[in-house]
C-alpha positions in Angstrom: 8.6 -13.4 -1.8 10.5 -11.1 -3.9 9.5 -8.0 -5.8 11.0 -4.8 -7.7 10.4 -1.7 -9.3 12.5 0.3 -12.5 12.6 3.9 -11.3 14.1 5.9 -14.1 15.1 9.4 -14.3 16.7 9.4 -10.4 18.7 12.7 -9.8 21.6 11.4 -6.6 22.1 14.1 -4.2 22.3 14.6 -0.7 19.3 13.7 1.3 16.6 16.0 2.8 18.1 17.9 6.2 14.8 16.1 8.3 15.7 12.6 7.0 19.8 13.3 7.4 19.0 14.4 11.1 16.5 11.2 11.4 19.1 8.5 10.6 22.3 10.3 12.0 20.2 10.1 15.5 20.3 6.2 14.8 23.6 6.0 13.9 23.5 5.1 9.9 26.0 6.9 7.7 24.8 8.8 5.3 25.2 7.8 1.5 22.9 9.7 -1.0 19.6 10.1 -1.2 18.7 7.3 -3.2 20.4 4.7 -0.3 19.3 7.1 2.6 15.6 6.6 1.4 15.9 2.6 1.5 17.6 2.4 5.3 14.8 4.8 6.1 12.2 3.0 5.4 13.9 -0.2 7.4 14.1 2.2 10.1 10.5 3.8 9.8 8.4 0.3 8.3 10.5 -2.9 9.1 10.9 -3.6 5.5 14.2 -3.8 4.1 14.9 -2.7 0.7 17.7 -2.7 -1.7 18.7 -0.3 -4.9 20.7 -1.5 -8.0 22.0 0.7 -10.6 20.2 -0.8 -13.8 22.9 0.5 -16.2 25.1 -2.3 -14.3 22.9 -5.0 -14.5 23.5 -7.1 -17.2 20.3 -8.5 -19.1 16.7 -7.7 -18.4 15.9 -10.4 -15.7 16.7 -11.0 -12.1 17.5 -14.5 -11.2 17.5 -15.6 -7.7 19.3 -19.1 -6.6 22.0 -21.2 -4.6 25.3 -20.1 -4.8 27.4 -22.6 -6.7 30.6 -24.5 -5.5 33.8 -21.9 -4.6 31.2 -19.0 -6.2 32.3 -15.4 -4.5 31.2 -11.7 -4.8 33.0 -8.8 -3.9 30.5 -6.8 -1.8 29.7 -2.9 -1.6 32.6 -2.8 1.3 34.7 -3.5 -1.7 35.8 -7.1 -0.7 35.5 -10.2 -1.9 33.8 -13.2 -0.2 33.3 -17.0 -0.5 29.5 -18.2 -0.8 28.6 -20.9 1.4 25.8 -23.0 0.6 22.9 -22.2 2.5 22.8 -18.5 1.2 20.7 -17.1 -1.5 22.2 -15.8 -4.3 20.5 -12.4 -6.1 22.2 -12.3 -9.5 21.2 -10.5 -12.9 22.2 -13.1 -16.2 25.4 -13.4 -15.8 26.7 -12.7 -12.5 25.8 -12.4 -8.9 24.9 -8.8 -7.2 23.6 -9.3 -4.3 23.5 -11.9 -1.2 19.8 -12.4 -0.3 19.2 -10.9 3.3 22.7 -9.9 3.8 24.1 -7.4 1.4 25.0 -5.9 -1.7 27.6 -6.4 -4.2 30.2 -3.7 -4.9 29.3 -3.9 -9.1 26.0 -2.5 -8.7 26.2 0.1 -6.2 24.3 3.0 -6.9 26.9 5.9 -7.7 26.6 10.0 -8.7 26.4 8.8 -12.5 23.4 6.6 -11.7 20.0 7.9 -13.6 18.0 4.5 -13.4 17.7 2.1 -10.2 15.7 -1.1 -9.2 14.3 -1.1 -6.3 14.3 -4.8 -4.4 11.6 -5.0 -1.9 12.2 -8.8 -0.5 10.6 -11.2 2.5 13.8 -13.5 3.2 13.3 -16.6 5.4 13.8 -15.3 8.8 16.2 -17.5 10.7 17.9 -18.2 7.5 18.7 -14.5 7.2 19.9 -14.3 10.6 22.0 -17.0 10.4 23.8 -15.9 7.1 24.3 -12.7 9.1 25.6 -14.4 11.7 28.0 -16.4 9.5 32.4 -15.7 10.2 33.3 -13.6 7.3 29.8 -11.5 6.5 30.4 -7.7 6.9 29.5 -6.3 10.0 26.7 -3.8 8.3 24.9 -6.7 6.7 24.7 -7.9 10.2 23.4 -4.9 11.6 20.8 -4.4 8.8 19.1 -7.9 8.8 19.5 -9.1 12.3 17.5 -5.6 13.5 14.1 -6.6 16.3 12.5 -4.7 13.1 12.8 -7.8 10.4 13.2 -10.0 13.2 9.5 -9.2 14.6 7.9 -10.7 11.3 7.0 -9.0 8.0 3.9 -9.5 6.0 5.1 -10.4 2.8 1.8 -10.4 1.0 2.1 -6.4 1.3 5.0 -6.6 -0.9 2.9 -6.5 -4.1 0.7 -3.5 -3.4 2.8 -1.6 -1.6 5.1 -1.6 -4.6 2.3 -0.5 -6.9 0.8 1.8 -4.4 3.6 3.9 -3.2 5.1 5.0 -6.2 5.9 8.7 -4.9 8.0 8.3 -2.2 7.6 12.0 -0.9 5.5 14.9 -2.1 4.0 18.2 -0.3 2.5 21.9 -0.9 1.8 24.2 2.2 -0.2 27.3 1.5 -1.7 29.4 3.8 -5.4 29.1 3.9 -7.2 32.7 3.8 -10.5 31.0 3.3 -11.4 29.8 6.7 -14.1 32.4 7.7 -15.8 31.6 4.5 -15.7 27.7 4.7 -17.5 28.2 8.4 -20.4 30.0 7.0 -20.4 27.5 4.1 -20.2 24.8 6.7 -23.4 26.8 9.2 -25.4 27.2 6.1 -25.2 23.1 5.6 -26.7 22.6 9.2 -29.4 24.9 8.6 -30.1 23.3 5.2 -30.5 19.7 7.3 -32.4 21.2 9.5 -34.8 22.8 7.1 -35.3 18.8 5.7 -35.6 17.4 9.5 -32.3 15.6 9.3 -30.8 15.3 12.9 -28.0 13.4 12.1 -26.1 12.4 9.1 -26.9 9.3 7.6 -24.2 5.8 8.5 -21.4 5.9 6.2 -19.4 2.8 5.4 -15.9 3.5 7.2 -13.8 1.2 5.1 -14.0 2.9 1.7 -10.9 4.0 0.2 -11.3 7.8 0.6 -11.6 7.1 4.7 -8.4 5.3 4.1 -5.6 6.6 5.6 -2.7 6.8 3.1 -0.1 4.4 3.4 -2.1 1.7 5.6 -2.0 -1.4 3.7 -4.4 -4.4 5.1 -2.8 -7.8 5.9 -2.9 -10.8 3.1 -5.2 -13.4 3.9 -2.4 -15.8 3.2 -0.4 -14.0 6.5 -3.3 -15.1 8.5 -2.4 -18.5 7.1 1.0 -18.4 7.6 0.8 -17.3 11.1 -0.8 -20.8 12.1 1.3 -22.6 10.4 4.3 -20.6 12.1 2.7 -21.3 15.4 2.6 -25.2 14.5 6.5 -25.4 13.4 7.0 -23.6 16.7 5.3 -26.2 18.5 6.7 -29.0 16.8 10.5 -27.7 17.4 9.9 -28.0 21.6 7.7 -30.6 21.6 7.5 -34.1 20.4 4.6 -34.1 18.3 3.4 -37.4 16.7 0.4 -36.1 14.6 -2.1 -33.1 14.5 -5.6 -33.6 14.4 -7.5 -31.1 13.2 -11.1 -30.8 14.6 -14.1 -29.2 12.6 -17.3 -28.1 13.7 -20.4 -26.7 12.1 -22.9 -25.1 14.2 -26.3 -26.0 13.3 -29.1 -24.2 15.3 -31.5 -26.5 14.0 -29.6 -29.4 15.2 -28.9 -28.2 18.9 -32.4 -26.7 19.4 -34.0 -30.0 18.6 -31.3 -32.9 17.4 -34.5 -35.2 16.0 -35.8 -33.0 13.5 -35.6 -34.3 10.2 -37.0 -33.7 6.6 -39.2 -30.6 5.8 -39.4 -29.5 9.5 -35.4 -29.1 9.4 -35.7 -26.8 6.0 -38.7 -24.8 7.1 -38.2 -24.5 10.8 -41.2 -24.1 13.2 -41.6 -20.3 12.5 -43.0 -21.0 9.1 -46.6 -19.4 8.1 -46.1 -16.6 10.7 -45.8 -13.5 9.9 -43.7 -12.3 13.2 -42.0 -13.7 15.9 -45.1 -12.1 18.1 -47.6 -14.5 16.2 -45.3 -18.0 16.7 -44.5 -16.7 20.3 -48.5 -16.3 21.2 -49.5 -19.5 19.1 -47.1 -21.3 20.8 -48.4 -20.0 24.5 -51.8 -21.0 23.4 -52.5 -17.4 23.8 -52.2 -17.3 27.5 -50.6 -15.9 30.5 -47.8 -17.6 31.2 -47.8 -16.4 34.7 -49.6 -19.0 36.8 -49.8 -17.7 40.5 -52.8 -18.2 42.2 -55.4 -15.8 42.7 -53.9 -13.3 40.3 -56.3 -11.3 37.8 -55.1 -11.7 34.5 -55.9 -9.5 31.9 -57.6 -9.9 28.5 -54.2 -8.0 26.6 -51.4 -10.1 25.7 -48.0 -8.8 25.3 -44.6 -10.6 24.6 -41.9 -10.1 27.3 -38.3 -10.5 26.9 -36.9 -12.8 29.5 -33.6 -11.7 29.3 -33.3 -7.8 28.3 -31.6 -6.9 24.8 -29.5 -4.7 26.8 -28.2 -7.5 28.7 -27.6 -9.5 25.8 -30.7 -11.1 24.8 -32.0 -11.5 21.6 -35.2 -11.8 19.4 -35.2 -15.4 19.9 -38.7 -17.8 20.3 -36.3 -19.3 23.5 -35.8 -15.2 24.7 -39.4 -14.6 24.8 -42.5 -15.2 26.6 -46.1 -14.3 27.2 -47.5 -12.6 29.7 -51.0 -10.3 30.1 -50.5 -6.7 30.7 -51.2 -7.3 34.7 -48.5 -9.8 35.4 -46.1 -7.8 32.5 -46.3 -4.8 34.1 -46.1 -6.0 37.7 -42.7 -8.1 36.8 -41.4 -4.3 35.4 -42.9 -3.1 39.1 -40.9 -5.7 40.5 -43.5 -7.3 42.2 -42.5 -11.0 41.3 -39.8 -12.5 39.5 -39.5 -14.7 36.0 -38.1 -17.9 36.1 -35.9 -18.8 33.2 -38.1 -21.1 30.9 -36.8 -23.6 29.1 -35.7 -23.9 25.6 -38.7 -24.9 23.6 -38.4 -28.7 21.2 -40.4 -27.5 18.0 
């Protein structure tokens, strides 16, 4: 996947004293703050980027393809090298600017006289990338900036696409001083005694995942990375194993089907809660309305009540299967502990 972005107006200085301290502790030479921004953000997200001065790109399109027979580029080192094969060629209409996953040529190198600058934001294959930096001949810092654990750990490359429309402003604050906090507390003790006045204990549930609860920045993963990841694990399996086929198994779980595999018909569509009004109802009707505690020489009682054989708070549910009936003598002496329920089996209507 490969994306861009026209930034126009750029002013090339120095970079910010926090971010020159930042990549100086990792060793990166400084540039400008146009080329310190992009090795920070390999440094700080895992995703490399590259900048092109657009007043050296010739034509309004960027074409991306094999390098063709004896085809070279003189890179931002300021030499010139041969293209083998297997790389990937970044070139605007006429010439080539870039190596894909490797590095930059020397003709578009962003300079003090640049104003406007593309922005390449780019998912590379990975091995490929690491084995074009590991070719004889590529220079030594476009080894070191796409064989990093960072690219090497896997990139989302979905994220591309709204990253580049999200985080358009790179870097902006204001710090003031806030004199207001004694009044925002009595703002804030007034609210509590306004939800107190309406009997509100608590604040109602809140849906979590909207976009002001967001944090800024956080970008979810593509469902086609989910994808991808399987189909990375099968390659993977394939290259140490000799696989002859895959077989793929499917399942759907039908309750209805493994409560009682012989229903059929209208019985399947309606199930055998239908014409009840609660689970209670079917759970009595189906008891015959009786005790379903049958010790001998116990006094059962005339009030019914539906028991949970296994407790919600263990894990059971609502389920006809979960529940039982029992009269209010034997229900109350099984919460006394004075006998114990047998697990009943799963009932066939």
């Amino acid at each position: 996947r490969y994306t861009a972005r026209v930034i126009r107006g750029v002013k090339i200085g120095p970079s910010p004293p926090w971010m020159a301290q930042r990549l100086q502790t990792l060793g990166i030479a400084l540039i400008n703050n146009v080329v310190d921004i992009s090795n920070y953000v390999l440094m700080e997200c895992g995703q490399p980027l590259h900048t092109f001065d657009c007043a050296k790109l010739h034509g309004a399109e960027i074409i991306v393809r094999r390098p063709t027979s004896g085809e070279t580029i003189e890179a931002i080192d300021h030499k010139t090298y041969e293209l083998s094969a297997n790389m990937c060629m970044i070139c605007d209409s006429r010439d080539p600017v870039a190596v894909g996953g490797v590095m930059g040529g020397a003709q578009t190198e962003i300079s003090e006289a640049t104003t406007d600058i593309l922005i390449e934001a780019a998912e590379f294959e990975r091995m490929l990338s690491v084995v074009r930096a590991r070719t004889p001949g590529v220079p030594a810092s476009g080894k070191a900036r796409w064989t990093t654990a960072r690219y090497e750990a896997r990139l989302d490359g979905h994220r591309l696409v709204a990253g580049r429309a999200e985080l358009q402003v790179v870097y902006a604050a204001e710090l003031e001083l806030n004199n207001d906090i004694s009044r925002k507390m009595k703002r804030r003790a007034a609210y509590r005694r306004t939800r107190r006045g309406r009997k509100i204990r608590y604040r109602p549930a809140r849906w979590l995942n909207r976009a002001s609860m967001r944090k800024s920045g956080h970008l979810a993963p593509s469902i086609r990375s989910k994808l991808e990841s399987h189909l990375r694990e099968k390659r993977f399996v394939e290259s140490i194993l000799p696989v002859g086929r895959w077989v793929v198994e499917t399942a759907n779980f039908d309750i209805h089907r493994i409560t009682n595999p012989k229903v059929t018909g209208r019985g399947y569509q309606e199930g055998p809660q239908k014409g009840y009004r609660k689970v209670k109802a079917y759970v009595l009707h189906r008891d015959g309305y009786k005790c379903q505690h049958k010790e001998k020489g116990c006094d059962h009682s005339a009030v019914l009540c539906v028991h949970h054989t296994t407790q919600r708070n263990d894990g059971g549910s609502d389920s006809p299967d979960n529940l039982i009936t029992l009269c209010r003598t034997c229900h109350d002496a099984l919460h006394d502990g004075k006998w114990r329920l047998s697990k009943r089996k799963p009932s066939k209507t």
